[in-house]
PDB file of N, CA, C and O in Angstrom:
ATOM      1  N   UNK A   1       1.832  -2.594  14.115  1.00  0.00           N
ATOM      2  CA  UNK A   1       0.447  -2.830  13.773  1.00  0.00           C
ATOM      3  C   UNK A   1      -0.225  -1.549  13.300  1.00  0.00           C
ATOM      4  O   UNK A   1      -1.237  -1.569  12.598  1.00  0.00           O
ATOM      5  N   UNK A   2       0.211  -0.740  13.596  1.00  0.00           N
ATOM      6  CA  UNK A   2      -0.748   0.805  13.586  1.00  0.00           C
ATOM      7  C   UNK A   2      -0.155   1.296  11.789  1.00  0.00           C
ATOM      8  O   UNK A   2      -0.752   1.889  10.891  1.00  0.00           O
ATOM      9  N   UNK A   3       1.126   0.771  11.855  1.00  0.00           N
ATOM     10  CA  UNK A   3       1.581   1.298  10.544  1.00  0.00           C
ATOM     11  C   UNK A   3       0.928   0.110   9.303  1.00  0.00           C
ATOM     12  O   UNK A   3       0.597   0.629   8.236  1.00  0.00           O
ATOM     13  N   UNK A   4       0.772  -1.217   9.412  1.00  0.00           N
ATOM     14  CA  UNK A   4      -0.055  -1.604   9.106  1.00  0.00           C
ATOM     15  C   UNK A   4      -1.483  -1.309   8.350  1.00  0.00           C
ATOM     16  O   UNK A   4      -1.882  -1.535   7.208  1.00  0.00           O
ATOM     17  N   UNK A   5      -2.184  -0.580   9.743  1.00  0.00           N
ATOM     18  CA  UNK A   5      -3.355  -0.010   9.421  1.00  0.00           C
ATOM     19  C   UNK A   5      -3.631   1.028   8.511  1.00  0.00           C
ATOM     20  O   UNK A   5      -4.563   1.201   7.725  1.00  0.00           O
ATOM     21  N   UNK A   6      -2.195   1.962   8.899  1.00  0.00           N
ATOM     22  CA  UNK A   6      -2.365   3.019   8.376  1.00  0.00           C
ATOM     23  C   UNK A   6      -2.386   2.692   7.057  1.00  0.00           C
ATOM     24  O   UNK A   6      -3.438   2.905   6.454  1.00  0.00           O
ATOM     25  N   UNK A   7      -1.297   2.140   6.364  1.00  0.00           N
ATOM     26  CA  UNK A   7      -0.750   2.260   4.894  1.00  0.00           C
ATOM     27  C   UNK A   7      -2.478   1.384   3.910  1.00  0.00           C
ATOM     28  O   UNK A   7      -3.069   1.614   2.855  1.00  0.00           O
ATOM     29  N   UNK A   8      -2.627   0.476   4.953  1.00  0.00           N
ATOM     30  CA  UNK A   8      -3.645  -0.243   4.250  1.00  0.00           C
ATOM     31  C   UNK A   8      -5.263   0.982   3.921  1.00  0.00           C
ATOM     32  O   UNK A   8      -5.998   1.125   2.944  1.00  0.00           O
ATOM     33  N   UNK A   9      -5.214   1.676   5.392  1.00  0.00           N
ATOM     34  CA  UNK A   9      -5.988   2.948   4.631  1.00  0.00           C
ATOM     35  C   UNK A   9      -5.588   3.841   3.671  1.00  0.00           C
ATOM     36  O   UNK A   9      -6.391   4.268   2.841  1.00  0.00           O
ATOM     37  N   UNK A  10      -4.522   4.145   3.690  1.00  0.00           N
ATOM     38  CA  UNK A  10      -3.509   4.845   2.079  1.00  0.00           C
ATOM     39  C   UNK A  10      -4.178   4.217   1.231  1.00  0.00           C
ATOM     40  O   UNK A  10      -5.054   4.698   0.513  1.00  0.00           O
ATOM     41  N   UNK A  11      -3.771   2.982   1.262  1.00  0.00           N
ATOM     42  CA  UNK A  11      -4.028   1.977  -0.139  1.00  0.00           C
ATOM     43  C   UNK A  11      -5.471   2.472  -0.410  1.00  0.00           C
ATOM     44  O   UNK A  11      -5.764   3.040  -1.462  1.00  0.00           O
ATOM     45  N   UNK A  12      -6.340   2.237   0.563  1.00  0.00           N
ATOM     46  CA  UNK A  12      -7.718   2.176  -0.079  1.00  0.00           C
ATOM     47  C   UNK A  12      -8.687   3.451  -0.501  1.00  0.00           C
ATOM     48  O   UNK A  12      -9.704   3.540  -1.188  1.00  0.00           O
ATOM     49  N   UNK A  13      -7.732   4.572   0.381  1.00  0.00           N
ATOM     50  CA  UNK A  13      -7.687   6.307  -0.173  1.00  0.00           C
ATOM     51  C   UNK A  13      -7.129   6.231  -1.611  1.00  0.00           C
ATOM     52  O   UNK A  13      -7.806   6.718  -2.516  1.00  0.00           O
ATOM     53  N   UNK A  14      -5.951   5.656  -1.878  1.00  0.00           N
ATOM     54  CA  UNK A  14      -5.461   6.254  -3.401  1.00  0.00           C
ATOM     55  C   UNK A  14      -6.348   5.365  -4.287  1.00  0.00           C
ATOM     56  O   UNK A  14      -6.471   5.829  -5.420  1.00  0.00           O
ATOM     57  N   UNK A  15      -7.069   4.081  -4.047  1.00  0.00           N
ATOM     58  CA  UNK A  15      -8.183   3.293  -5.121  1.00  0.00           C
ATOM     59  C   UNK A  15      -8.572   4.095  -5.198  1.00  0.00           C
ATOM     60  O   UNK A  15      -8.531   4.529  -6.349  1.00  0.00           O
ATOM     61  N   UNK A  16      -9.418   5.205  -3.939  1.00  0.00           N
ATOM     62  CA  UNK A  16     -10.683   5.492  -4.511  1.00  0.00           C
ATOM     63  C   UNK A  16     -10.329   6.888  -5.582  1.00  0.00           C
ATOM     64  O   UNK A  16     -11.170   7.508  -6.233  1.00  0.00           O
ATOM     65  N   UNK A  17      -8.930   7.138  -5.537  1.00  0.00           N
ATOM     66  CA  UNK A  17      -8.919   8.865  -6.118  1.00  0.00           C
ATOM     67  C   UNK A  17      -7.864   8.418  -7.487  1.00  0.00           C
ATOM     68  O   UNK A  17      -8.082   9.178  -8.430  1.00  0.00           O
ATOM     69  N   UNK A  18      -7.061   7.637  -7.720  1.00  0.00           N
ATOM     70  CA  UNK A  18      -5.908   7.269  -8.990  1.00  0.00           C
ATOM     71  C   UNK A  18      -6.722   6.035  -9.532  1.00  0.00           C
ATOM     72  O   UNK A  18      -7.783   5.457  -9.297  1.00  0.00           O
ATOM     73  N   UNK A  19      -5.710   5.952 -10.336  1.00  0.00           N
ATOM     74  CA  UNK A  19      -5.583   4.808 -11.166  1.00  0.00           C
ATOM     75  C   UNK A  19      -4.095   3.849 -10.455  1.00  0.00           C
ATOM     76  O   UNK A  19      -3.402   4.219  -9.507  1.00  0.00           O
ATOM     77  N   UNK A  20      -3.939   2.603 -11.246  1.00  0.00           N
ATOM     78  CA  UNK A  20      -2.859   1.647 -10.418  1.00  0.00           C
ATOM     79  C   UNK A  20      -1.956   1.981 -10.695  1.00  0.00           C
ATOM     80  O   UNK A  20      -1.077   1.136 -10.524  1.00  0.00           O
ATOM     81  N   UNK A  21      -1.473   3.332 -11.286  1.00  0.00           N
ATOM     82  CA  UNK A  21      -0.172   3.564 -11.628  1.00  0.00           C
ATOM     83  C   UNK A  21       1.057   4.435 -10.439  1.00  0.00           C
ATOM     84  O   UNK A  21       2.275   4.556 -10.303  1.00  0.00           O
ATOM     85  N   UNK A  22      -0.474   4.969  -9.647  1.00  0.00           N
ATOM     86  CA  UNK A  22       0.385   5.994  -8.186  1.00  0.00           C
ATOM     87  C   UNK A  22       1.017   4.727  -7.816  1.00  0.00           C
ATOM     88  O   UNK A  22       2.219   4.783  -7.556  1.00  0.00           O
ATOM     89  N   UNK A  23       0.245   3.249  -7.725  1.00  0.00           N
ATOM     90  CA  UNK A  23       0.880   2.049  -6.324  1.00  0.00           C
ATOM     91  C   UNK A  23       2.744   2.000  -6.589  1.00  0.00           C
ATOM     92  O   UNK A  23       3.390   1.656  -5.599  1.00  0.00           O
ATOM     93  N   UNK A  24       3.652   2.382  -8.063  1.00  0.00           N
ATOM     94  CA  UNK A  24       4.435   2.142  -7.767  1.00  0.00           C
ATOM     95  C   UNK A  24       5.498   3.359  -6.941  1.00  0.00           C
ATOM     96  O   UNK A  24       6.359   3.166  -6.083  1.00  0.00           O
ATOM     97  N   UNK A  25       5.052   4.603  -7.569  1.00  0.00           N
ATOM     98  CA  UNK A  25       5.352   5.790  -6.426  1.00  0.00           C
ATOM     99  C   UNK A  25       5.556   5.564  -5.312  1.00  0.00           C
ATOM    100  O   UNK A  25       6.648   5.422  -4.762  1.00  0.00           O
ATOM    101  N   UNK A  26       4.298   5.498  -4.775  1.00  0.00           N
ATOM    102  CA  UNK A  26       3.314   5.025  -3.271  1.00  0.00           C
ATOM    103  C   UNK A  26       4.687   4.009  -2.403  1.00  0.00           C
ATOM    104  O   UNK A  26       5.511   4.345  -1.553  1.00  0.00           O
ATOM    105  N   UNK A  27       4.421   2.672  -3.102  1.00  0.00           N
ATOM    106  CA  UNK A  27       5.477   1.850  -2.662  1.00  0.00           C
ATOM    107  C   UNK A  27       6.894   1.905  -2.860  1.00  0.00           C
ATOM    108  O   UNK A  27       7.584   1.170  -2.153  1.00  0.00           O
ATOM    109  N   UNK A  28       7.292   2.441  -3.465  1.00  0.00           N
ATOM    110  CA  UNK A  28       8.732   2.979  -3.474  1.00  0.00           C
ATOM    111  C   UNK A  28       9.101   3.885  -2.361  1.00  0.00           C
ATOM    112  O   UNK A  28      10.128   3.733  -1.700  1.00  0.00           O
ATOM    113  N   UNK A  29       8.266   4.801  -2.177  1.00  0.00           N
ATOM    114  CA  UNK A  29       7.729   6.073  -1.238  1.00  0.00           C
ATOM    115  C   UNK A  29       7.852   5.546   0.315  1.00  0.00           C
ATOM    116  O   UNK A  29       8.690   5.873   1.155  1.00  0.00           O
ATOM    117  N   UNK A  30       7.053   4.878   0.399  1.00  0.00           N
ATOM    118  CA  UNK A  30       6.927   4.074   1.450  1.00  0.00           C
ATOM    119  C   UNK A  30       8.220   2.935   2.006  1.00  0.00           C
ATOM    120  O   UNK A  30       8.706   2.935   3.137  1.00  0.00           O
ATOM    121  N   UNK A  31       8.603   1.977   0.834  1.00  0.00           N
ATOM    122  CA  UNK A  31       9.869   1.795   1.696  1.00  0.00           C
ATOM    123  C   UNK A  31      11.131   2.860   1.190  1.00  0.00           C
ATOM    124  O   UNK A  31      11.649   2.173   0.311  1.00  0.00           O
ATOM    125  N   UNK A  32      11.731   3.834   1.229  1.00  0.00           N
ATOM    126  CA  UNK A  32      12.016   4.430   1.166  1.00  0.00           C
ATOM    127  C   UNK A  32      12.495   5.067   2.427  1.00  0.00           C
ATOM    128  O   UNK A  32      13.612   5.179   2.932  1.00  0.00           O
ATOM    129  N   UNK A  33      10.772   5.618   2.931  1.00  0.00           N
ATOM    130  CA  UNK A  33      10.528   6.373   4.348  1.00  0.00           C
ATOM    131  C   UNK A  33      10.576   5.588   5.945  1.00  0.00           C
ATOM    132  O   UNK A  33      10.669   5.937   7.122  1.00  0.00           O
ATOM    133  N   UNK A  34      10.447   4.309   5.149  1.00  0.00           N
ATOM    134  CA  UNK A  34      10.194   2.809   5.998  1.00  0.00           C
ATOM    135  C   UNK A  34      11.961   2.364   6.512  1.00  0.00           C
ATOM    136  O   UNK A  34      12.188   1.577   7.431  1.00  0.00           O
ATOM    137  N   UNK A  35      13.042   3.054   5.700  1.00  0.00           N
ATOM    138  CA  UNK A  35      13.739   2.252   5.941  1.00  0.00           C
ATOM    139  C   UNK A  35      15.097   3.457   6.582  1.00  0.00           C
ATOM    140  O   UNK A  35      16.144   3.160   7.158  1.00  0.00           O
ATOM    141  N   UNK A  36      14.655   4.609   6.270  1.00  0.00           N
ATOM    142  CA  UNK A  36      15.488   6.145   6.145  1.00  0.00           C
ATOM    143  C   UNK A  36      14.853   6.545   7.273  1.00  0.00           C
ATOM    144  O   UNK A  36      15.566   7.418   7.770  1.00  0.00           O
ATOM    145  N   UNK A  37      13.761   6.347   8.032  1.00  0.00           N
ATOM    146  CA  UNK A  37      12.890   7.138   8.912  1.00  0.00           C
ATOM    147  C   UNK A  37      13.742   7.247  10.404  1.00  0.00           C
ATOM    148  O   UNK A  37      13.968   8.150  11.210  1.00  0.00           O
ATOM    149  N   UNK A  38      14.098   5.695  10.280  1.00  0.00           N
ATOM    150  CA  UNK A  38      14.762   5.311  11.432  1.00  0.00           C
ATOM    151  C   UNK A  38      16.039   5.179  11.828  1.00  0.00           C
ATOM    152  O   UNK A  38      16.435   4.335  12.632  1.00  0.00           O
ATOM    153  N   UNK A  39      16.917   6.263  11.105  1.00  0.00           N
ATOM    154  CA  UNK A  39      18.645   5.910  11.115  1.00  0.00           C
ATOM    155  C   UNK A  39      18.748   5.300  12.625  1.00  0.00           C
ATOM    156  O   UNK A  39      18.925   4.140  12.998  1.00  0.00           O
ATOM    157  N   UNK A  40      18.563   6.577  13.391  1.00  0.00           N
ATOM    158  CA  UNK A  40      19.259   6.336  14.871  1.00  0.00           C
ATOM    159  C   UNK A  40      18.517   5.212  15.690  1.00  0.00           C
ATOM    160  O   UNK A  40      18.444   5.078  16.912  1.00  0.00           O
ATOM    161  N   UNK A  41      18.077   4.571  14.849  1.00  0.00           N
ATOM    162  CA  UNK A  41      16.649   3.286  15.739  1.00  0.00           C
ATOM    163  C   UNK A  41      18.077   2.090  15.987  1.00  0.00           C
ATOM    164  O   UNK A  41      19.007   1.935  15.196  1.00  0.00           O
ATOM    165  N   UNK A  42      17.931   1.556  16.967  1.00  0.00           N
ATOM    166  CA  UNK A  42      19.257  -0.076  17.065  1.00  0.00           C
ATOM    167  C   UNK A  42      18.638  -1.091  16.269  1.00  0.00           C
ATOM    168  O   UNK A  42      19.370  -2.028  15.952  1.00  0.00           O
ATOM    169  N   UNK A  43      17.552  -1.108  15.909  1.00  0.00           N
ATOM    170  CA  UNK A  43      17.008  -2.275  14.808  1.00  0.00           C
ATOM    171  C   UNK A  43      18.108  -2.367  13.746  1.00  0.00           C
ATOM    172  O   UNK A  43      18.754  -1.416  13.307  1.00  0.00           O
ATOM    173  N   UNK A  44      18.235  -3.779  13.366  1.00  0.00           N
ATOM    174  CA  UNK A  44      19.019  -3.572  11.986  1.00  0.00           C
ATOM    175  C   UNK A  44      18.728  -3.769  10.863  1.00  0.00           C
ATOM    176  O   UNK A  44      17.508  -3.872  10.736  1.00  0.00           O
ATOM    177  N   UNK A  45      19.243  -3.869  10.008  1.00  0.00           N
ATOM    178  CA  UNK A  45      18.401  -3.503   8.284  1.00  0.00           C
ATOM    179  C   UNK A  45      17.565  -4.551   8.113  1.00  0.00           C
ATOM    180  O   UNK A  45      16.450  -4.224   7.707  1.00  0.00           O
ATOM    181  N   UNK A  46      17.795  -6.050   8.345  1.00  0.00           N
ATOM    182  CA  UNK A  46      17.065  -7.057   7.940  1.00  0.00           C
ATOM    183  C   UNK A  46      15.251  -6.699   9.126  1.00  0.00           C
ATOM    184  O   UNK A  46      14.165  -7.183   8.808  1.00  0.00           O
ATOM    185  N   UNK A  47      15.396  -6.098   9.959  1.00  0.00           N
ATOM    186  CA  UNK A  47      13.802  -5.461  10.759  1.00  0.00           C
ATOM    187  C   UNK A  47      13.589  -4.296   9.871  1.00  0.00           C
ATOM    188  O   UNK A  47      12.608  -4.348   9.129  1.00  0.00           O
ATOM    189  N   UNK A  48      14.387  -3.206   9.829  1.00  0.00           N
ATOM    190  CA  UNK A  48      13.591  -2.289   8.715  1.00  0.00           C
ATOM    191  C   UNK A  48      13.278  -2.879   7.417  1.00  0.00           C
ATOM    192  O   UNK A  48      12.162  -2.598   6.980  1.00  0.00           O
ATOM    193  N   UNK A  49      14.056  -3.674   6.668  1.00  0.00           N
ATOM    194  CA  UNK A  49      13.447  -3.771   5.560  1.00  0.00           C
ATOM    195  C   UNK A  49      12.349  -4.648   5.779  1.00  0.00           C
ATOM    196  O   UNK A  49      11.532  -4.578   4.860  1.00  0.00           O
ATOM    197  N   UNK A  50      12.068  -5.397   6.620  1.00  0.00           N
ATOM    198  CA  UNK A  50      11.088  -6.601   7.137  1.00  0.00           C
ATOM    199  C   UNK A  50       9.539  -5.362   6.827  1.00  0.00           C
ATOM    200  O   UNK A  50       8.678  -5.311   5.948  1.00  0.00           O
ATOM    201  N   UNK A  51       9.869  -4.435   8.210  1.00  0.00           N
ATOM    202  CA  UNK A  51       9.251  -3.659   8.643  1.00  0.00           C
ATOM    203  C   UNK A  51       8.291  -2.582   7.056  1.00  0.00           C
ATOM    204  O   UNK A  51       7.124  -2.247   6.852  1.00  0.00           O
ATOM    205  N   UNK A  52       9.425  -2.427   6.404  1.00  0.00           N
ATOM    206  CA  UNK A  52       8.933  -1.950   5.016  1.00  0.00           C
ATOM    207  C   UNK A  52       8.429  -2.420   4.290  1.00  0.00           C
ATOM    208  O   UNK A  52       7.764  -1.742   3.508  1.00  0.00           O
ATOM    209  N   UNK A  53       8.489  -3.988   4.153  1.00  0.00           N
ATOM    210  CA  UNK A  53       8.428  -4.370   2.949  1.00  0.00           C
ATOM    211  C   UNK A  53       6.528  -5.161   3.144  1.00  0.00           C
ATOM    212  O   UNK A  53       5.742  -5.515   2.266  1.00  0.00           O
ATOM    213  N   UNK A  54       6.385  -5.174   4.812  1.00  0.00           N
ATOM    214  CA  UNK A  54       4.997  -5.306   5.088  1.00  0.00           C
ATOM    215  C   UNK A  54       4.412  -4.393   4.989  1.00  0.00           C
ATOM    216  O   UNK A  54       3.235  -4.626   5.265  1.00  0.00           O
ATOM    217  N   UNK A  55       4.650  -3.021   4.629  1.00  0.00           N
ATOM    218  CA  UNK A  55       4.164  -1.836   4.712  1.00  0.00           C
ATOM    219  C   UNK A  55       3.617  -1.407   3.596  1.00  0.00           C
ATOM    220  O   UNK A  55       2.600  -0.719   3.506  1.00  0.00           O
ATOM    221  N   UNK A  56       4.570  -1.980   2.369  1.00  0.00           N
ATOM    222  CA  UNK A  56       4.407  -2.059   0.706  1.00  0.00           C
ATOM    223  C   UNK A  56       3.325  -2.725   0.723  1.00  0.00           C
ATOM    224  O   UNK A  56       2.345  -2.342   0.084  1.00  0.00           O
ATOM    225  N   UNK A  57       3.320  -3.977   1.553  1.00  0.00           N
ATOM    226  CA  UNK A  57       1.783  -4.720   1.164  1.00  0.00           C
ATOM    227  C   UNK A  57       0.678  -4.568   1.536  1.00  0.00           C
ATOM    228  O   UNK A  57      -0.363  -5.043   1.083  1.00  0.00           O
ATOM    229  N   UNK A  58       0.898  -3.686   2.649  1.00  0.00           N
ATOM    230  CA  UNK A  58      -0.274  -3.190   3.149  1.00  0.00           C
ATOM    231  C   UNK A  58      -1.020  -2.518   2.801  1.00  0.00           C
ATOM    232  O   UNK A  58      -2.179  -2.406   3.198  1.00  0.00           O
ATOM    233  N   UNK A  59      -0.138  -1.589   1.483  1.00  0.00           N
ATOM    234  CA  UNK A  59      -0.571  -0.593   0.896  1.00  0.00           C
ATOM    235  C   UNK A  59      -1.659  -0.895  -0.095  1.00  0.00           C
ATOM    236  O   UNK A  59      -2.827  -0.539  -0.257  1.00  0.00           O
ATOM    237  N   UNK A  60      -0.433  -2.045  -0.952  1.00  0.00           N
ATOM    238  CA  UNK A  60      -0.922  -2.820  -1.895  1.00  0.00           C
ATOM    239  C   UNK A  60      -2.193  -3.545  -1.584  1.00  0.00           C
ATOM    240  O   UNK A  60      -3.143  -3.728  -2.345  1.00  0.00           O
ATOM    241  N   UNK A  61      -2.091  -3.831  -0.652  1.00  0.00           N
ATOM    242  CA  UNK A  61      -3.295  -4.845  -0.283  1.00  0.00           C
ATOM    243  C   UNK A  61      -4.775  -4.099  -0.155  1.00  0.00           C
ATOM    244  O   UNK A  61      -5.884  -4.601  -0.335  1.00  0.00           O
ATOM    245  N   UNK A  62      -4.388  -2.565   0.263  1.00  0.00           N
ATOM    246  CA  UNK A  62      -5.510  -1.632   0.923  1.00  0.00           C
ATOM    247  C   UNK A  62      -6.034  -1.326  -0.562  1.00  0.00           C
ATOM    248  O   UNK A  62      -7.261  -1.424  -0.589  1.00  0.00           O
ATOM    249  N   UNK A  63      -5.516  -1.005  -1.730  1.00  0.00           N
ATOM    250  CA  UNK A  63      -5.595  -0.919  -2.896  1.00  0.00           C
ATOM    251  C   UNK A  63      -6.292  -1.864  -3.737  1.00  0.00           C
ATOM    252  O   UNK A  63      -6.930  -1.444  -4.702  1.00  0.00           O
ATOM    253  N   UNK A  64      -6.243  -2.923  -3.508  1.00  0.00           N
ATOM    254  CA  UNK A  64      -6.994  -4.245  -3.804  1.00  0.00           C
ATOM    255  C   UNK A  64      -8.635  -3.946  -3.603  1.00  0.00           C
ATOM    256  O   UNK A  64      -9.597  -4.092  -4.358  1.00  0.00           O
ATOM    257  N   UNK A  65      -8.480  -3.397  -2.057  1.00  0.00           N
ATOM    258  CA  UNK A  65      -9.282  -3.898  -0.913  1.00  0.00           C
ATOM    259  C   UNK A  65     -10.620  -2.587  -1.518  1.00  0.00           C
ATOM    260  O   UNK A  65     -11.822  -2.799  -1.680  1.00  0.00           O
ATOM    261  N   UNK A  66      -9.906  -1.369  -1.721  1.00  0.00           N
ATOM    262  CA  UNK A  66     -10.809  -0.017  -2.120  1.00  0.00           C
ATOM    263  C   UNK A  66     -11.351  -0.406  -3.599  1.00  0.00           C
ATOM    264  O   UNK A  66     -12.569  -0.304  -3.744  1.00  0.00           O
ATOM    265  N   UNK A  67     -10.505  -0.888  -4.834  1.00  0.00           N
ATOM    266  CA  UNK A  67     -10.797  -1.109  -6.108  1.00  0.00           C
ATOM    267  C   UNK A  67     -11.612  -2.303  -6.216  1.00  0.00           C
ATOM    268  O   UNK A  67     -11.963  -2.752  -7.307  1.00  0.00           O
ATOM    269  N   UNK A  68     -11.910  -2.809  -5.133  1.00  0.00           N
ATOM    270  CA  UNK A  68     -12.752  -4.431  -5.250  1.00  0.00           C
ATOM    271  C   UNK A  68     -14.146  -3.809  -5.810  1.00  0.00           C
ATOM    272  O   UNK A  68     -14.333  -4.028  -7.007  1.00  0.00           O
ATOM    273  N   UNK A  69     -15.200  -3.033  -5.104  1.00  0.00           N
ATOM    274  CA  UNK A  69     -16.505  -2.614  -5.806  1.00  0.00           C
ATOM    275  C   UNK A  69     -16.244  -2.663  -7.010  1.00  0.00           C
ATOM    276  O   UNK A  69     -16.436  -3.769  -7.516  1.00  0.00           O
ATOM    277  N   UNK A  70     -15.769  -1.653  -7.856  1.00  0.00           N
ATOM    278  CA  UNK A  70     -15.455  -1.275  -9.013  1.00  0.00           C
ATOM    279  C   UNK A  70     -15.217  -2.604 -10.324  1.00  0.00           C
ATOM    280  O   UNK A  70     -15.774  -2.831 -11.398  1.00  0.00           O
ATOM    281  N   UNK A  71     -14.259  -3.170  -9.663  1.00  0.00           N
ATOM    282  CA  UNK A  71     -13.924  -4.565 -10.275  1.00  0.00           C
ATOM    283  C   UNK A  71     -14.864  -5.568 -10.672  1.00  0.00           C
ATOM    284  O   UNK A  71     -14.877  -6.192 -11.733  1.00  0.00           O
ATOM    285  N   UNK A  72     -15.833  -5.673  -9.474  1.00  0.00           N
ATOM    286  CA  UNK A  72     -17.258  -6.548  -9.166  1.00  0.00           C
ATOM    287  C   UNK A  72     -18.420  -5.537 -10.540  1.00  0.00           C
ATOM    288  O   UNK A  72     -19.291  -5.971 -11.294  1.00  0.00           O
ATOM    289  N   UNK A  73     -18.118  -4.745 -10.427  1.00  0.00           N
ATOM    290  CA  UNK A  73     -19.436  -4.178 -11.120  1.00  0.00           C
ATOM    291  C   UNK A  73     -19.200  -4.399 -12.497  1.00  0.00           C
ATOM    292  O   UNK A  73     -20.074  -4.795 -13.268  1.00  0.00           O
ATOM    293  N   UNK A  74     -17.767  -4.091 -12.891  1.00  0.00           N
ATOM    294  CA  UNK A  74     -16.882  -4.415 -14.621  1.00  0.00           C
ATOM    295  C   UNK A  74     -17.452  -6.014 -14.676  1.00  0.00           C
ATOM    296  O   UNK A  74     -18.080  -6.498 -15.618  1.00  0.00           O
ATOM    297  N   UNK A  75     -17.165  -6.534 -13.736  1.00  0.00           N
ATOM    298  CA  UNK A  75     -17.246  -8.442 -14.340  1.00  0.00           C
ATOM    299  C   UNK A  75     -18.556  -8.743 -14.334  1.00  0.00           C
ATOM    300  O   UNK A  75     -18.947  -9.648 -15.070  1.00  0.00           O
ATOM    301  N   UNK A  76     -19.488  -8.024 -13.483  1.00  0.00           N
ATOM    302  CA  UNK A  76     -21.241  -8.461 -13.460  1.00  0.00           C
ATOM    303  C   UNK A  76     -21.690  -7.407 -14.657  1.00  0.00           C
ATOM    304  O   UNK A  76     -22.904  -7.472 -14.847  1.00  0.00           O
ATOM    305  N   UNK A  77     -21.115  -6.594 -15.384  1.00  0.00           N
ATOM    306  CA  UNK A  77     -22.037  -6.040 -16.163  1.00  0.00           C
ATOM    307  C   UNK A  77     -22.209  -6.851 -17.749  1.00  0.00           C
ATOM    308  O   UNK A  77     -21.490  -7.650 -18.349  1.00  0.00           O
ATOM    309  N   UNK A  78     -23.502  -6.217 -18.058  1.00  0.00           N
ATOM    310  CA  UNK A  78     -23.722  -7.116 -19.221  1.00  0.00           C
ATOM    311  C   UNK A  78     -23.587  -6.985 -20.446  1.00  0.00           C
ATOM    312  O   UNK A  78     -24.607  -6.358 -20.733  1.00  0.00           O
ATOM    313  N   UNK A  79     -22.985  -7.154 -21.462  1.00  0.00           N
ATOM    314  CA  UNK A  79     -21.771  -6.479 -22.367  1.00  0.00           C
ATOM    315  C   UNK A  79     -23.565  -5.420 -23.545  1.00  0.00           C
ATOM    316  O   UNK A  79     -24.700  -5.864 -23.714  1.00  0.00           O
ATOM    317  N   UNK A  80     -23.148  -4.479 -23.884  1.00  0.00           N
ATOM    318  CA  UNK A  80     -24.042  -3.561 -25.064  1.00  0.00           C
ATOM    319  C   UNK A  80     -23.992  -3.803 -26.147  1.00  0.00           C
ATOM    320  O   UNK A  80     -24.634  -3.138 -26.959  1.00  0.00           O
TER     321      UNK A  80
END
């Protein structure tokens, strides 16, 4: 849950500072670290990659979640 939280604040740190092009870095990055972090863990690959691949979305999702203002203001404005 905490890793969860975390990545979903990532996500909504890199909206506010990139463009959508860091998210595929980011998520590569992330399961990557998600799945390598834990050699000596007894979990087996189908929980780490589980474990990663909610982590990608969390990111993704936090990214959504920071770029939403921005998005809202593009579709309500009134064309010049």
């Amino acid at each position: 849950m905490q890793s969860f939280a975390l990545c979903l604040a990532i996500g909504v740190l890199l909206a506010q500072t990139f463009r959508v092009f860091v998210l595929a870095a980011a998520t590569v990055l992330i399961i990557v670290v998600g799945i390598a972090g834990d050699t000596a863990g007894t979990e087996s690959l189908w929980i780490k990659l589980l474990v990663a691949g909610t982590a990608a979305t969390a990111l993704q999702a936090g990214y959504l979640i920071g770029v939403g203002p921005w998005i809202n203001q593009w579709l309500l404005a009134k064309p010049t």
